[in-house]
Structures are given as C-alpha cells and as structure tokens.
Backbone as a chain_set.jsonl record, in Angstrom:
{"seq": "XXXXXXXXXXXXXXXXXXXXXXXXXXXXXXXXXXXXXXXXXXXXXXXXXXXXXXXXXXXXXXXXXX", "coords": {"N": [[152.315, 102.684, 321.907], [154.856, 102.818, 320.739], [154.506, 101.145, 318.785], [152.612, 102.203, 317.02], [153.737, 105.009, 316.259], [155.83, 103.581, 314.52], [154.004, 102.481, 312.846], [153.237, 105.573, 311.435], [155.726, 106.602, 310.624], [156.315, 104.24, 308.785], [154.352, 104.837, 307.125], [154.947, 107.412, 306.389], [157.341, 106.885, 305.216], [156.721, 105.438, 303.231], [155.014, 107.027, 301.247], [157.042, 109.051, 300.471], [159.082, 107.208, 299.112], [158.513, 106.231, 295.97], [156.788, 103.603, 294.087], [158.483, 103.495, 291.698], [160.904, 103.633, 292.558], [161.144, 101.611, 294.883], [160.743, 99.416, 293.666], [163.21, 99.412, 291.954], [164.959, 99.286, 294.289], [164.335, 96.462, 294.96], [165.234, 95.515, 292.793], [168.184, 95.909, 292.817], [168.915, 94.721, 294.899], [168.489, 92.182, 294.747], [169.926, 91.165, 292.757], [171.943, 92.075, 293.992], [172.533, 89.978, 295.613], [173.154, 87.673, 294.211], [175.355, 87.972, 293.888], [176.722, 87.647, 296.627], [178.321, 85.737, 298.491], [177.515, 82.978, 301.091], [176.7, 83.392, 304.374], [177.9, 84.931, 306.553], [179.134, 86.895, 305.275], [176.572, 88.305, 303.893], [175.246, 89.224, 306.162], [177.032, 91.098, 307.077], [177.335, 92.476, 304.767], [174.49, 93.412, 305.192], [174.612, 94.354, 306.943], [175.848, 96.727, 307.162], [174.822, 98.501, 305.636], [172.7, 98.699, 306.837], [173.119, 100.3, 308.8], [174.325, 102.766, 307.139], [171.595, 103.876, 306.163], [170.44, 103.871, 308.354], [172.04, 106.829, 309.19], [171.577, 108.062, 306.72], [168.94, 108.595, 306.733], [168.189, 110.569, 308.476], [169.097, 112.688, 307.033], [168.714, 112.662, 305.169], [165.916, 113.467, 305.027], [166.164, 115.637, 306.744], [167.303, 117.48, 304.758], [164.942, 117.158, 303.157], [163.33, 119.148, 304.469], [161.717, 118.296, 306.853]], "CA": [[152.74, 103.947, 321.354], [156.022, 102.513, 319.408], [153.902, 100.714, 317.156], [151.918, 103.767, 316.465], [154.682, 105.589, 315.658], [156.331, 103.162, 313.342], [153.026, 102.982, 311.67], [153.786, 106.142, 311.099], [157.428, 106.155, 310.127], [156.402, 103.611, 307.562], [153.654, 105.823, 306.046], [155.811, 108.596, 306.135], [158.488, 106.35, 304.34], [156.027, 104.947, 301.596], [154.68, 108.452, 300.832], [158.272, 109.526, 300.312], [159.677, 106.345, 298.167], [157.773, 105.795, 294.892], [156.633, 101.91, 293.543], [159.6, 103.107, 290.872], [162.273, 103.895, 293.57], [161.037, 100.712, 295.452], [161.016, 98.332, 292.5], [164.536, 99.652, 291.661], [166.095, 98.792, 295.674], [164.283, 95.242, 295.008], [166.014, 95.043, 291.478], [169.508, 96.057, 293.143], [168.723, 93.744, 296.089], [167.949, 90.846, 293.59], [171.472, 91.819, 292.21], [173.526, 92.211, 294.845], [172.221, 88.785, 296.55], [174.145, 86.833, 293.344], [177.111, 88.105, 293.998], [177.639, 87.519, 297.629], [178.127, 84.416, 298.848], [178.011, 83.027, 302.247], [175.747, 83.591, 305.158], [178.336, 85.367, 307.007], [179.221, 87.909, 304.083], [175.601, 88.88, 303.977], [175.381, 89.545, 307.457], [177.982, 91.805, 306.979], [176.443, 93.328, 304.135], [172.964, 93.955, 305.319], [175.204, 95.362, 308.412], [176.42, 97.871, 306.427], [173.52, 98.859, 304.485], [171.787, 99.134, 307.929], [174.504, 101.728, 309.445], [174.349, 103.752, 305.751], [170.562, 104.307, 306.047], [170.489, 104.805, 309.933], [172.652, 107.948, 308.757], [171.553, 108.779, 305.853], [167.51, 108.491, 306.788], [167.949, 111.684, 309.318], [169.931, 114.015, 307.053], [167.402, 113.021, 303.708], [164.452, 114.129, 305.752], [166.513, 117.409, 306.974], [167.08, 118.35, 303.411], [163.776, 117.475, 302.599], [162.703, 120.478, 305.657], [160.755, 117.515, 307.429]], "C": [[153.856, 103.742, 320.317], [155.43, 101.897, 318.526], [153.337, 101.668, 316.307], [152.489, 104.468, 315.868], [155.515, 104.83, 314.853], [155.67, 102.738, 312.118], [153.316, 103.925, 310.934], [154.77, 106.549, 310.251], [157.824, 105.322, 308.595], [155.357, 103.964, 306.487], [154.312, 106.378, 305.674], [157.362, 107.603, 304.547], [157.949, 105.662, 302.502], [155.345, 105.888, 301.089], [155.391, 109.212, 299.718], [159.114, 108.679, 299.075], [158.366, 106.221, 297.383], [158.015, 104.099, 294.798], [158.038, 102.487, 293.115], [160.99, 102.733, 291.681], [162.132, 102.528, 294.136], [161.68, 99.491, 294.37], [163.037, 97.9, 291.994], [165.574, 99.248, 292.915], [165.888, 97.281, 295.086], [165.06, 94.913, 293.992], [167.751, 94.979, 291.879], [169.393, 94.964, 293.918], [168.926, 92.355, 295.482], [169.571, 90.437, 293.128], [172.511, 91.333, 292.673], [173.584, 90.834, 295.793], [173.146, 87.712, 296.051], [175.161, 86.907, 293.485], [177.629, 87.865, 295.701], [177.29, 86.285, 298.035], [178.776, 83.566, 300.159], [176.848, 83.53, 303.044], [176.401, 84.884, 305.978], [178.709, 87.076, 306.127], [177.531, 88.536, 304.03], [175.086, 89.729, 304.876], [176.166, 90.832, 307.4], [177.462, 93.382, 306.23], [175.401, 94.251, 304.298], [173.499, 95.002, 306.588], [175.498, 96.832, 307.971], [175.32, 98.528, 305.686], [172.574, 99.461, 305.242], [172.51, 100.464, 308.353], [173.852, 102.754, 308.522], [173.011, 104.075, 306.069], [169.881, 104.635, 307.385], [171.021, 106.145, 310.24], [172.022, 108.748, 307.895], [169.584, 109.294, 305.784], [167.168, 110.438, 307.546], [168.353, 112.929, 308.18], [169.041, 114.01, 305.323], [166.487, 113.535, 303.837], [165.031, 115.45, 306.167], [166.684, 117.781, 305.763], [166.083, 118.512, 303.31], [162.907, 118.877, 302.845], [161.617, 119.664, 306.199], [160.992, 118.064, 308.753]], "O": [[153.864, 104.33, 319.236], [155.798, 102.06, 317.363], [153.57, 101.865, 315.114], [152.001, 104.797, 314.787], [156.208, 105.632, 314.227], [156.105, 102.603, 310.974], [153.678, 103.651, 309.789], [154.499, 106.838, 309.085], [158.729, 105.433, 307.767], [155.377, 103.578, 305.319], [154.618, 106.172, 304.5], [157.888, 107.875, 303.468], [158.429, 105.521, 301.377], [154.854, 105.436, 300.054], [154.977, 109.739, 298.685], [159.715, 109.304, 298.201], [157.281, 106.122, 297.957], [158.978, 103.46, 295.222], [158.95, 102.186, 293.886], [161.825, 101.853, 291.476], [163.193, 101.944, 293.916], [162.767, 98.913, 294.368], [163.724, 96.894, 291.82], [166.748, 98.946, 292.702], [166.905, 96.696, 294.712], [165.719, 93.893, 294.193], [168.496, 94.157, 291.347], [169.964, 94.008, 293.393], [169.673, 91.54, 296.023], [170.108, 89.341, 293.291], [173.464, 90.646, 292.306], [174.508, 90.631, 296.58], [173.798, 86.974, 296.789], [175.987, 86.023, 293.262], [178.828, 87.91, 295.973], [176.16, 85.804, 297.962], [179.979, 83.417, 300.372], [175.97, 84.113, 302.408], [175.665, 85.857, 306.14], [178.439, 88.181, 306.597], [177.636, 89.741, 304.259], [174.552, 90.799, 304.582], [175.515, 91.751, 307.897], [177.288, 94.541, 306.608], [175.279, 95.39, 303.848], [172.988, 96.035, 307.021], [175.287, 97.866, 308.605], [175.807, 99.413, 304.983], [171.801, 100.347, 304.878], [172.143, 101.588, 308.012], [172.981, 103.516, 308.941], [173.21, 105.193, 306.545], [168.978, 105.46, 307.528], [170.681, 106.71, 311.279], [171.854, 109.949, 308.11], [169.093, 110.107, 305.0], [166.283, 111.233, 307.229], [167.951, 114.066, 308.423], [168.831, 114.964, 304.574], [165.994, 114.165, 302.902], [164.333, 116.433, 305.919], [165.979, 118.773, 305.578], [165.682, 119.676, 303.297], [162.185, 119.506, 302.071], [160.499, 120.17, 306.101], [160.333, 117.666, 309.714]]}, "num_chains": 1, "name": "protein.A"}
C-alpha cells in the first residue's frame, strides 16, 4: 500500500512540476554542488533542503486547493 501511494505522490508531483521547472532544480543543483565542499557540508545541505520542502510541500498543495 506505501508503494502505491508514493506511486502516486510521485505522479501527483510530476503532473505538478514541469520538464522546465525540473531542468531548472537540476541546473541549480549542478550549481550549488561547486560551491560546497566537503561530504559533511553537503549532508548538511541536502538536510536543509529536505526540512524546507517537508514544509513547504503541504502548504504549496493547500494553496493549490489540493
């Protein structure tokens, strides 16, 4: 059933993000990889990046009226 539903989750999410919007995280991503340096610093990073969109995933979809 949790796979099912993150099937889901990740339709719902590639529905919602365009190739352009996508292309454009990988281009930042690409980006922001040069500048940090360190295994530990990344970690950190991606920590943070995770938090921000564990937040911000619920309250983009309530605007949306999902």
């Amino acid at each position: 059933m949790a796979a099912f539903l993150a099937e889901l989750l990740f339709d719902l999410v590639r529905s919602l993000i365009g190739s352009w919007l996508r292309e454009a995280a990988v281009a930042v991503c690409a980006w922001l990889d040069t500048k940090i340096h360190g295994r530990a610093a990344r970690f950190v990073v991606g920590g943070l990046l995770g938090v921000a969109a564990y937040f911000l995933i619920p309250v983009i979809a309530g605007l949306l009226g999902l």
